[in-house]
C-alpha positions in Angstrom: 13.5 6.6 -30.0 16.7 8.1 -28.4 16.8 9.8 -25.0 17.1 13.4 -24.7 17.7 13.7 -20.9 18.1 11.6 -18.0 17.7 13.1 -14.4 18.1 11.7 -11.0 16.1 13.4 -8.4 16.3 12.7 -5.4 14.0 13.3 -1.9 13.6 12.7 2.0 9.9 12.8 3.1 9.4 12.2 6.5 7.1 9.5 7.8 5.5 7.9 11.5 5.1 4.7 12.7 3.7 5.6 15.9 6.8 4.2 17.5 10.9 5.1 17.9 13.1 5.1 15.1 14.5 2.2 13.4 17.3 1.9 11.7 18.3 1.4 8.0 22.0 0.8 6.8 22.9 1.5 10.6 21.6 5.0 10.7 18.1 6.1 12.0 15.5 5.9 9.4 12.8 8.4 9.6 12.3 9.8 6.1 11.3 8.0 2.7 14.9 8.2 0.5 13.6 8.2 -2.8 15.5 8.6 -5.8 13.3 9.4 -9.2 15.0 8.7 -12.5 13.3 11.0 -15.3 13.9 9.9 -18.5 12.7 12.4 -21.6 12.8 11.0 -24.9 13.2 13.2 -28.2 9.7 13.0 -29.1 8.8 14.8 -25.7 7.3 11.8 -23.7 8.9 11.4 -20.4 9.3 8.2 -17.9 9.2 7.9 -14.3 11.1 5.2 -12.5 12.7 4.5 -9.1 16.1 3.7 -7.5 16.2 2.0 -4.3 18.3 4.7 -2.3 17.2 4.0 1.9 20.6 5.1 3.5 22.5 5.5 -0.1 20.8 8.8 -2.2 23.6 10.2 -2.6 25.9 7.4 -4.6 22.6 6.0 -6.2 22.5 9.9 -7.8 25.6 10.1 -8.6 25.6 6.7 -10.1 22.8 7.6 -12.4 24.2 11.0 -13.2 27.4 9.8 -13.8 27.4 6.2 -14.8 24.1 5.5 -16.6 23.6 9.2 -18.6 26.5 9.1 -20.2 25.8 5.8 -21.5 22.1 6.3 -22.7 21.8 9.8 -23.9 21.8 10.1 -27.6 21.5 6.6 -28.0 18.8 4.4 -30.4 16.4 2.2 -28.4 15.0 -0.2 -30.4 14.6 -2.6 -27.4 14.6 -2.3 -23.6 15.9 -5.6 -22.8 18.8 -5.0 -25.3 19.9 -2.2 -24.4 19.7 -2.7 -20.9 21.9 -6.0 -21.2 24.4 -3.8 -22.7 24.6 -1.4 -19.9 25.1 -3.9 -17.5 28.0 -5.3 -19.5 29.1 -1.9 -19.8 28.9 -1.4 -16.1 29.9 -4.6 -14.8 33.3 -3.7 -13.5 31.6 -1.3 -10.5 29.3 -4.0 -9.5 27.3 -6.4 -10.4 24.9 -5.6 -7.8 24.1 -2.8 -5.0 24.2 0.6 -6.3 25.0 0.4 -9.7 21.9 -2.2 -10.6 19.7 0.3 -8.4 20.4 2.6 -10.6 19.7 0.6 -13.9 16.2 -0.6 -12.0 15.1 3.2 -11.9 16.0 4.0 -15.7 14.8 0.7 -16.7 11.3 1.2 -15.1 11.5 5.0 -17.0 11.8 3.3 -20.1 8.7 0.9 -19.6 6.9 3.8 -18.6 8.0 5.9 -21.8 6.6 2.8 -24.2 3.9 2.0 -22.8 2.7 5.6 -22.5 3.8 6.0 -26.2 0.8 3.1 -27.0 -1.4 4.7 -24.9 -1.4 2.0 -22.6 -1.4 1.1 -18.7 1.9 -0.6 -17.7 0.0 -4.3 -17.1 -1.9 -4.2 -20.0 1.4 -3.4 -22.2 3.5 -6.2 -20.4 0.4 -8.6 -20.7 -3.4 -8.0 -22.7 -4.7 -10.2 -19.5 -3.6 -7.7 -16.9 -5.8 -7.4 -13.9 -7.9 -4.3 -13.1 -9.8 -3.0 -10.0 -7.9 -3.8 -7.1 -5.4 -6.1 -5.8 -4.7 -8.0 -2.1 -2.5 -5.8 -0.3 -0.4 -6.7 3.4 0.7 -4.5 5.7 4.1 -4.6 6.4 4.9 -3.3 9.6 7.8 -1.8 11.4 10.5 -3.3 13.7 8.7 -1.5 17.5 11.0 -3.8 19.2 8.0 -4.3 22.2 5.7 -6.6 21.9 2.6 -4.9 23.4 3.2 -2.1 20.6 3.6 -5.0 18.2 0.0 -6.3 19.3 -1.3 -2.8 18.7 -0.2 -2.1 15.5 -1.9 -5.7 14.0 -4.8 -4.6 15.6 -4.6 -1.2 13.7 -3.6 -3.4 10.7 -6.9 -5.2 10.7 -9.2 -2.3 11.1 -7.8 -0.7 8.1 -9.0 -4.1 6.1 -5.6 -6.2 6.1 -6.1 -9.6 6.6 -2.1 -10.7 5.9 0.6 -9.3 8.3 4.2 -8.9 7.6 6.2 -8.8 11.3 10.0 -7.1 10.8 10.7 -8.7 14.9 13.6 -10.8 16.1 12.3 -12.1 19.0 9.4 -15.6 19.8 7.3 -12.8 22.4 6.9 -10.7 19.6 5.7 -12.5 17.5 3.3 -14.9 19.9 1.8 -11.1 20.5 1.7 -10.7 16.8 -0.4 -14.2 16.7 -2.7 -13.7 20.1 -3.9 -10.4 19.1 -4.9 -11.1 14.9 -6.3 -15.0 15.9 -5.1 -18.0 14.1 -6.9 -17.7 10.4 -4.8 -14.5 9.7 -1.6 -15.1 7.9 1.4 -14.3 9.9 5.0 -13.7 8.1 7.9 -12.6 10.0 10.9 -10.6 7.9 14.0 -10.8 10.0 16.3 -8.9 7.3 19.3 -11.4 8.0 20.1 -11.4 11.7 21.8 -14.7 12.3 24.0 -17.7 11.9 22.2 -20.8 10.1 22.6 -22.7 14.0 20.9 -19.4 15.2 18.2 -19.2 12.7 17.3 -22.8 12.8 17.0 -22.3 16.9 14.8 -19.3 16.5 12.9 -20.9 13.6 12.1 -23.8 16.1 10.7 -21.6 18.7 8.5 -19.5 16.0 7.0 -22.2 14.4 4.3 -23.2 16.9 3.1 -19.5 15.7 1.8 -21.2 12.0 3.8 -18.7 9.8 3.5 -18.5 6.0 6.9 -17.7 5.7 9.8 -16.5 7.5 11.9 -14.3 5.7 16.0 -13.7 5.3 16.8 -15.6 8.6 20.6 -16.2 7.5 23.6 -13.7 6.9 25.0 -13.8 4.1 21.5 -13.2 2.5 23.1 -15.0 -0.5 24.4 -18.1 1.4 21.2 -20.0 -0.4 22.6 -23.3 0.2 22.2 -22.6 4.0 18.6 -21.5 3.2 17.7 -24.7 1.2 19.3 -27.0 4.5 17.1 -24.3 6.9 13.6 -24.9 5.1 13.7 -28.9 4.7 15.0 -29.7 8.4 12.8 -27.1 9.8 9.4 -27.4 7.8 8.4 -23.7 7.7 8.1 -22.4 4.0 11.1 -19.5 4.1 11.0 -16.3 1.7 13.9 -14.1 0.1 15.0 -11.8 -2.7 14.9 -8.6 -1.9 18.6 -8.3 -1.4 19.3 -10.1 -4.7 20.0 -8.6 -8.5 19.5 -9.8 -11.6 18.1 -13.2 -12.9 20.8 -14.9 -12.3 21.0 -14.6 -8.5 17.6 -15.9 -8.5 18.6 -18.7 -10.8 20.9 -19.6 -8.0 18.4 -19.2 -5.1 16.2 -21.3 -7.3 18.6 -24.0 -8.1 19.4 -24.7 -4.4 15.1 -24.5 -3.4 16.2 -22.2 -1.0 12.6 -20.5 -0.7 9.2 -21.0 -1.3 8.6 -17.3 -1.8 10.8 -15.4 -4.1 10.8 -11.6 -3.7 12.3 -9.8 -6.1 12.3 -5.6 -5.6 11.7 -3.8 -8.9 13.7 -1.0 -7.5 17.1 -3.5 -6.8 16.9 -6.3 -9.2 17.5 -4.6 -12.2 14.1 -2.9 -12.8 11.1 -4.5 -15.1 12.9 -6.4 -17.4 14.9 -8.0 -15.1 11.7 -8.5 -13.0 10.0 -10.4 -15.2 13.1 -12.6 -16.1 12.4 -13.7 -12.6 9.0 -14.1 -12.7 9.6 -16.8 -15.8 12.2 -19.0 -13.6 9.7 -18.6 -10.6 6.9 -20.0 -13.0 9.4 -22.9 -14.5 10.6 -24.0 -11.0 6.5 -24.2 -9.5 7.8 -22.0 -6.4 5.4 -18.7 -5.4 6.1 -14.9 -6.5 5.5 -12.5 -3.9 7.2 -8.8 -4.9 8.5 -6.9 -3.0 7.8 -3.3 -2.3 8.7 -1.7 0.8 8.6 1.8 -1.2 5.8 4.7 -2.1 7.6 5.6 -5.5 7.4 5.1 -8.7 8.3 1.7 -8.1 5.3 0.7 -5.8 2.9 1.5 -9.1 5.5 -0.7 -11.3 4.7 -3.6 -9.0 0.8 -3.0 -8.7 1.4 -3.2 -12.8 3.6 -6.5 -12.4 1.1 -8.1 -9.9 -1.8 -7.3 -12.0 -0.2 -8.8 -14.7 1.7 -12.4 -13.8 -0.7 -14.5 -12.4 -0.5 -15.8 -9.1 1.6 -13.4 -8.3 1.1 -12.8 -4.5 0.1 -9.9 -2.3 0.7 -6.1 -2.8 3.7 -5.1 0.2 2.4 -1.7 1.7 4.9 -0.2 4.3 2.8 0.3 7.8 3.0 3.7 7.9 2.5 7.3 7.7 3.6 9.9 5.1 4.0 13.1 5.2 3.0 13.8 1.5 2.6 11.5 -1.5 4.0 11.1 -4.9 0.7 9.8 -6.2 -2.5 11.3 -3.7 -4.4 8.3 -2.5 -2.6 5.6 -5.0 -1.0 4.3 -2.5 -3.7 4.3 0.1 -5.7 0.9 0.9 -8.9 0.5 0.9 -10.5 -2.5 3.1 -6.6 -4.3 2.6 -6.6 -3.5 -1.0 -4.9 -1.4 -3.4 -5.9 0.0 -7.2 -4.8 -0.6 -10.4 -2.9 2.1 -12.0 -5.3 3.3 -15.4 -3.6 6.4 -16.9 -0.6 5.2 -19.3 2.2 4.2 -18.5 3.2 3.0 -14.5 0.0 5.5 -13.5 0.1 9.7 -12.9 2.9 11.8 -13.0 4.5 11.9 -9.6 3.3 15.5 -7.9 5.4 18.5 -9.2 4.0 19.7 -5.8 5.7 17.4 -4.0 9.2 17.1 -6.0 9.3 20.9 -5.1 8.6 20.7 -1.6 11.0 17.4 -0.5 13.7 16.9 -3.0 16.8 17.1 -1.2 
C-alpha cells in the first residue's frame, strides 16, 4: 500500500479533577492536548493514531507535518517495522527522542490501525490470535491535589467507581499515609512522583513511604534516565520502583533493563515510538522476567492501542485511566470504567473512528 495523506490534528478539551490546576511542562494543565495523526492510504482505508503533545501541540504538529509527511507520502509499505526503522534513521539528527519519536508513535499507531482494519481485524487479535476480549483491570490514576484530605477523598471516589488499584502523583509521606488510611491495607497503593529529586533525596523519601506497603514507586530520580541510580535506589531500599514513560525506543529500555533499574517497565505507546516499538519492549520485558505495566495517561487514540496491547501480551498489567473528568470524548463511553474495568475494543482496527463531532468542536 502507499499513503495518500497524512494529517496532524490537533485539540484542547477541557477536563476537572475536582481540585486546582496542576501543572504540565511548567504551565497549568487544564485541557487534554491531543494530537491525532490521520493517515489515508490509496485504497481509501484510513488510520488513527496519537502523538503525545501535553504542553508541546504545536512542535509535535509541525513535526508530523513537516518532518514525517514528506517522508511517507507516496511511499511503498510493505512492512511497518521497516519502514519505520528507516524513518528514524532518517530522522535521527533532530532527536532521538522527545518530539520527533512522538510524532513517529502517532503515524506508527495509524499504520497498525490501517492493516489491521484492511484484515478486518481488532488491533489485539491482529498483533496476537490469543488476544483477550471482554474487559480488562483498569487503575485510576489520580491527580497531584497537593492536600492530603482531598487526596483521601478522591481514593474514596476511586473505589466507589469499582477501582481496586490506586496510582498517587504526591510528593509528600502525609499524602500518601491519607492515600493508605482511607483505601485500607489490601488495596494496592503506587505513588508516581514524575522525577522530583536527587538519588540522596529519593532514597530519604522512599524510607519514609515505605511503611505505606507500596507496589511500586515510580520516577523518584532526575535525570529520569540516570538508571544506574535507579538500580542502587531499588536493592538498598527494598520497594519494587517503576519507569518508562519518559523513555523512547527499545533501546532505552534495553538500558533500563540492563542496570534492573525497575520492576515495572512503562512504556507510553504515544512516546516510545508507537506499536512497533512497543512491542519490541514488551519482548526484552518478557526475556529479562521483569513486569509490563503500560502506560496511558491519555483518552486518544492511543488509550485504545494500549487496551489492544494489554489484551494481547500476557501478563501485561493494569489498564492506566486518568482520574478525571472530560468534557467530551473521542470514543463515547470507551473510555469509561465499569466496576474498575475497561472494554476491549471490537470494530477493526484500534476500535471506532474518533467522533467527527468532536474533532469539529475542540481542534485547536
Amino acid at each position: 500500500m502507499k499513503i495518500a495523506r497524512l494529517d496532524a490534528i490537533p485539540l484542547r478539551i477541557p477536563f476537572s479533577t475536582g481540585a486546582t490546576a496542576t501543572r504540565s511542562g511548567g504551565q497549568d494543565w487544564k485541557t487534554l492536548e491531543i494530537v491525532l495523526v490521520r493517515a489515508e492510504a490509496d485504497d481509501g482505508i484510513v488510520g488513527w493514531g496519537e502523538a503525545f503533545s501535553y504542553s508541546c501541540i504545536a512542535p509535535v504538529v509541525a513535526a508530523v507535518e513537516t518532518m514525517v509527511a514528506p517522508l511517507i507520502v507516496g511511499r511503498e509499505i510493505n512492512d511497518i517495522a521497516t519502514i519505520m526503522r528507516t524513518l528514524q534513521y532518517n530522522l535521527h539528527l533532530f532527536g532521538r527522542y522527545g518530539i520527533t519519536m512522538f510524532a513517529l508513535s502517532g503515524l506508527d499507531m495509524a499504520l497498525w490501525d490501517i492493516a489491521a482494519k484492511r484484515l478486518d481485524m481488532p488491533l489485539g487479535k491482529f498483533i496476537d490470535g490469543g488476544a483477550r476480549t471482554g474487559t480488562l483491570e483498569g487503575y485510576a490514576s489520580l491527580y497531584n491535589y497537593g492536600d492530603p484530605a482531598m487526596v483521601a477523598t478522591k481514593c474514596r471516589e476511586a473505589l466507589d467507581q469499582g477501582y481496586r488499584v490506586i496510582k498517587l502523583h504526591e510528593t509528600t509521606e502525609p499524602a500518601v499515609a491519607a492515600a493508605r488510611d482511607a483505601i485500607g491495607a489490601d488495596i494496592p497503593l503506587t505513588v508516581d512522583t514524575n522525577c522530583p529529586w536527587t538519588p540522596e533525596e529519593a532514597r530519604a523519601m522512599a524510607l519514609r513511604f515505605k511503611p505505606h506497603d507500596l507496589l511500586w514507586l515510580e520516577e523518584p530520580i532526575f535525570p529520569p534516565e540516570d538508571f544506574t541510580a535507579l538500580a542502587a535506589l531499588q536493592k538498598d531500599v527494598g520497594i519494587a520502583l517503576a519507569a518508562g514513560e519518559n523513555a523512547c525506543t527499545a533501546y532505552q529500555f534495553a538500558a533500563m533493563l540492563a542496570t534492573e533499574a525497575v520492576t515495572y517497565v512503562q512504556p507510553s505507546v504515544t512516546k516510545v515510538g508507537g506499536i512497533t516499538e512497543f512491542l519490541k519492549v514488551a519482548d526484552l520485558v518478557a526475556a529479562k522476567g521483569v513486569k509490563l505495566m503500560p502506560h496511558s495517561p491519555y483518552l486518544g487514540p492511543g488509550f485504545l492501542a494500549t487496551l489492544h496491547l494489554i489484551a494481547a501480551l500476557p501478563d501485561s498489567g493494569y489498564v492506566e485511566r486518568l482520574f478525571i473528568d472530560v468534557e467530551a470524548s473521542l470514543y463515547g463511553d470507551l473510555i469509561d470504567p465499569v466496576a474498575g474495568r475497561f472494554r476491549v475494543p471490537e470494530a477493526p482496527g484500534i476500535g471506532p473512528d474518533p467522533d467527527p463531532d468532536v474533532i469539529r468542536d475542540y481542534r485547536v
